[in-house]
N, C-alpha and C positions, 0 to 999 in steps of 0.2 A: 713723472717717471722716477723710480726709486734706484739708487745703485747698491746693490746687494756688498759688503766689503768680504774680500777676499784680497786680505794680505799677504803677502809672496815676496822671500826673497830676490832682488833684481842680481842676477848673474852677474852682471858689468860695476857695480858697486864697489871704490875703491876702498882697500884696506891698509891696515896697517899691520908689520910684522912688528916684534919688540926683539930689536939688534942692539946690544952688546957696543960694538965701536961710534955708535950717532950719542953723542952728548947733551944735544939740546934740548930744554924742556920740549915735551915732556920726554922723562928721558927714553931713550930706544926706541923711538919711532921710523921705523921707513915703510914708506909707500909699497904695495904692492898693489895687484890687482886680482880680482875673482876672476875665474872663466867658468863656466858652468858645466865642462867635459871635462877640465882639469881635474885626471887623478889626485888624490889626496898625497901629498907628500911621503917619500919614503922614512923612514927614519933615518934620524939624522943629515937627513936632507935640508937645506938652506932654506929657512919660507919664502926667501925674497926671490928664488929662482922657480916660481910656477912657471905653467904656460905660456906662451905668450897669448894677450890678448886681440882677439879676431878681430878685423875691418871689419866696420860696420858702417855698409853703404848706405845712403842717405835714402829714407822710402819715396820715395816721389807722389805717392798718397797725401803722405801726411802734410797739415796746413802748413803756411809759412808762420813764422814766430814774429808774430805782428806787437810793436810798440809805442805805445803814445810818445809825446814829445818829454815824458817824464820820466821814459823807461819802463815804465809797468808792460809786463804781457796782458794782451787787449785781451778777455775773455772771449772772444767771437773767435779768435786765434788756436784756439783747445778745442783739439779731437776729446771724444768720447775713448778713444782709444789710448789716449794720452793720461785721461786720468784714471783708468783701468792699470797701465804702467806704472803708472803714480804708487797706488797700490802694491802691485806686487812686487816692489822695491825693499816690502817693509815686511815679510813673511813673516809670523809669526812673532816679531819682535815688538808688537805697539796691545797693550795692554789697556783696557780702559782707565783715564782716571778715576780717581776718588770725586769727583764734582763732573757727573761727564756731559752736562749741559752749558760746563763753563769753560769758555776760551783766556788763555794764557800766554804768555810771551812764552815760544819753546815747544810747544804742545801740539800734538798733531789733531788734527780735525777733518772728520767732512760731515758736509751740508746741504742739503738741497737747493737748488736754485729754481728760484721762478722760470719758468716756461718761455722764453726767445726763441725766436728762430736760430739759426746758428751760431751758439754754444752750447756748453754740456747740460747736463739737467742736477750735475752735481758738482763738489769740489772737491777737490783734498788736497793738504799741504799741510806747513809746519806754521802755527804763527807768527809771526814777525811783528806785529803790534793791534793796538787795537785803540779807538778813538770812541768814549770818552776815555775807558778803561778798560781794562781786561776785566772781563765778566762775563756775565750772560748776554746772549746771544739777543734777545730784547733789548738790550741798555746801547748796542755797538751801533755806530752810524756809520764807520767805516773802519776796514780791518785791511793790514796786509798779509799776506800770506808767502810763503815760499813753497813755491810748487817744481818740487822733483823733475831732474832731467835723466834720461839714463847714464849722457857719456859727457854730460858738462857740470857746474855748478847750477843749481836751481833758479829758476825766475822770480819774480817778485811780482805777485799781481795784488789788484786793488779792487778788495769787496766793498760794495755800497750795503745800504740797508736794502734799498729797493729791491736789490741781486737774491736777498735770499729767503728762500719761501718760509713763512712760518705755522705752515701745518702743525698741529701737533701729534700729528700721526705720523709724521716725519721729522723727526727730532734730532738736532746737530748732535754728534756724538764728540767727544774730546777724548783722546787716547796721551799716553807716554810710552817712552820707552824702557823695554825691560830691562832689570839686569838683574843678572841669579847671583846671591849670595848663598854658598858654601858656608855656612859658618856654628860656631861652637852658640851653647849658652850663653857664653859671655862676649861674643862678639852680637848678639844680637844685642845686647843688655847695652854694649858702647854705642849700637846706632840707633836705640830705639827713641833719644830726645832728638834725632838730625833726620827726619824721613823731610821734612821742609827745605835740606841744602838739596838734597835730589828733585823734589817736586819743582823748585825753582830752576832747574835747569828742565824740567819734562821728563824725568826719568822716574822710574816706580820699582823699587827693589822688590826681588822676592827671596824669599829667604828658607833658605832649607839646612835642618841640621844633619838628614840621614845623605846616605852615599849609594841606595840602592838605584834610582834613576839614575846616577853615573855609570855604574857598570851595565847596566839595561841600553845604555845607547850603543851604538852602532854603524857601518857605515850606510841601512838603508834607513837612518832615521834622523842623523848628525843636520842635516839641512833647515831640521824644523828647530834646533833647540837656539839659544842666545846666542847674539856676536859677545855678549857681557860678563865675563864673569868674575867677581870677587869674590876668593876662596881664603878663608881666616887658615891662619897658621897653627892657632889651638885647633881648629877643625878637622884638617888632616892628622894631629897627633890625637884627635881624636878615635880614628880608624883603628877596629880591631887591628892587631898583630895578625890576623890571616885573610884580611882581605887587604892590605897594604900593599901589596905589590901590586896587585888587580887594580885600586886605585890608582897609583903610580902611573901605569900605564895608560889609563883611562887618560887624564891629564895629560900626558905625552899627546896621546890622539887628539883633542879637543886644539890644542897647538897647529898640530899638523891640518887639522880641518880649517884654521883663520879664526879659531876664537880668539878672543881677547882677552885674557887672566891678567886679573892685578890680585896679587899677593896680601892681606891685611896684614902687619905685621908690627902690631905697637910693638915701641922702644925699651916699654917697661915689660917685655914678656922675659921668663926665666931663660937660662942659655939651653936648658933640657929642648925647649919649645923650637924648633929649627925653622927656618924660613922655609919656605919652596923652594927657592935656586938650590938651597941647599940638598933638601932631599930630592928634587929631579936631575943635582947636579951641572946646575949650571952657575958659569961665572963669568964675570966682565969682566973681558979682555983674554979671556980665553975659549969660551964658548958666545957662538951665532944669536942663540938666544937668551935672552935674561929680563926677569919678570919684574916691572914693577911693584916697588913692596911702600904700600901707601902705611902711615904710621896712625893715622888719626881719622875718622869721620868727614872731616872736612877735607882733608889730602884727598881721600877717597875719592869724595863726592865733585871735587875740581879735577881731578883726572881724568876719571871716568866721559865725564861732559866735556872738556877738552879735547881728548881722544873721537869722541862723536861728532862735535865740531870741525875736526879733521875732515872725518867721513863725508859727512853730508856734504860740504859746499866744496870739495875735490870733484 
């Protein structure tokens, strides 16, 4: 049996707002939570004051969370239903890699599994390692995996060889995580030797220099686009003078919906060139929100993956 992927945001999925008063690397983090009836924030409303989030009674269907004496979740342990949620946890957000038959520390995957009676006929998670190496799916003799919970940190199970089928009509696929970069000529030009600091964490930029999909979004469409976004600070002063405001506010809403903007904003840019806090007007210690303003490629690419780090194992 094959499981068709269909990725989906998971409603319950903790977030982070970027607050102004929280000092700690990274800076402006506070926790919030999704609710998935949660009106979009008004303006100027708090991010950290959504909904609150719904009890969620325990199914009484679903298997017990069985563990060996090592801690590993037993595979015999996992609904089919389970790694269905698995899935739509990650809506939209997991892009294929570049090598998508190779597994990597960081990298999401699913795989078919040989045929047992009771567990799934598939897997999916984040990898967690791989013995001899991270590689092809042929070379691994055992792999661990981090497999998605809705309202905990994820488990850790333990794939063998024998676990997984190697049809090759069925072919493991290996995904990262997206994150859209906003950005100028010249902020492509700064990251185009560092796509290897993202691909080491599992993440795959994409990079867009126009502004027409920004204004094109929407509140019935906002659900499918990135929790990720690095927008270069030449990029917005790149924006005609007549769609500036319309941008502006796009940006506002992407906020208010739980994206996640980080600012690009090398050190050596002219003074003409403004940050974003600056043009959406926001400041620390005086305004709720304030955007991380990464200076370098590497800043970037550690934040970025720290901040997801957050996410996931919340």
């Amino acid at each position: 049996m094959t499981l068709e992927i269909a990725l989906k945001r998971s409603l319950f999925l903790p977030h982070f707002a970027q607050k102004g008063e929280d000092k700690t690397p990274p800076s402006g983090m506070k926790r919030i939570h999704w609710v998935g009836d949660k009106e979009p924030a008004q303006p100027g409303q708090d991010q950290n004051h959504g909904g609150k989030r719904k009890e969620n009674k325990p199914n009484k269907r679903e298997a017990p969370s069985v563990r060996d004496v090592r801690g590993y979740r037993e595979l015999s342990s996992i609904m089919l239903g389970e790694v269905s949620e698995a899935h739509k946890y990650f809506a939209n957000q997991l892009l294929p890699s570049p090598y998508p038959a190779w597994l990597a520390t960081n990298y999401f995957c699913m795989m078919n599994l040989l045929h047992k009676r009771g567990r799934p006929p598939a897997m999916f998670g984040r990898v967690r390692t791989c013995y001899p190496s991270d590689g092809y799916i042929q070379n691994i003799q055992e792999m661990e995996i981090y497999f998605p919970q809705k309202d905990k940190a994820p488990d850790v199970v333990l794939i063998h060889a024998d676990d997984i089928s190697q049809d090759p009509h069925k072919p493991v696929q290996s995904y990262c995580m997206r994150v859209k970069f906003l950005a100028s000529e010249e902020d492509i030009a700064d990251f185009d030797e560092y796509e290897n600091l993202f691909l080491e964490q599992g993440l795959l930029p994409e990079f867009e220099r126009g502004y027409i999909d920004l204004l094109d979004m929407n509140e019935q469409n906002h659900s499918t686009l990135p929790w990720f976004y690095v927008i270069g600070s030449r990029w917005f002063a790149s924006v005609p003078d007549t769609f500036r405001v319309d941008v502006r506010e796009q940006l506002g809403k992407l906020i208010r919906w739980n994206k996640l903007i980080f600012n690009y904003h090398p050190e050596s840019l002219p003074n003409e060139v403004k940050s974003l806090n600056r043009e959406l007007g926001y400041k620390h210690g005086f305004t709720d929100i304030v955007l991380i303003e990464p200076e370098t490629p590497h800043q970037t690419s550690q934040i970025v993956a720290s901040t997801f780090e957050k996410i996931f194992f919340t």
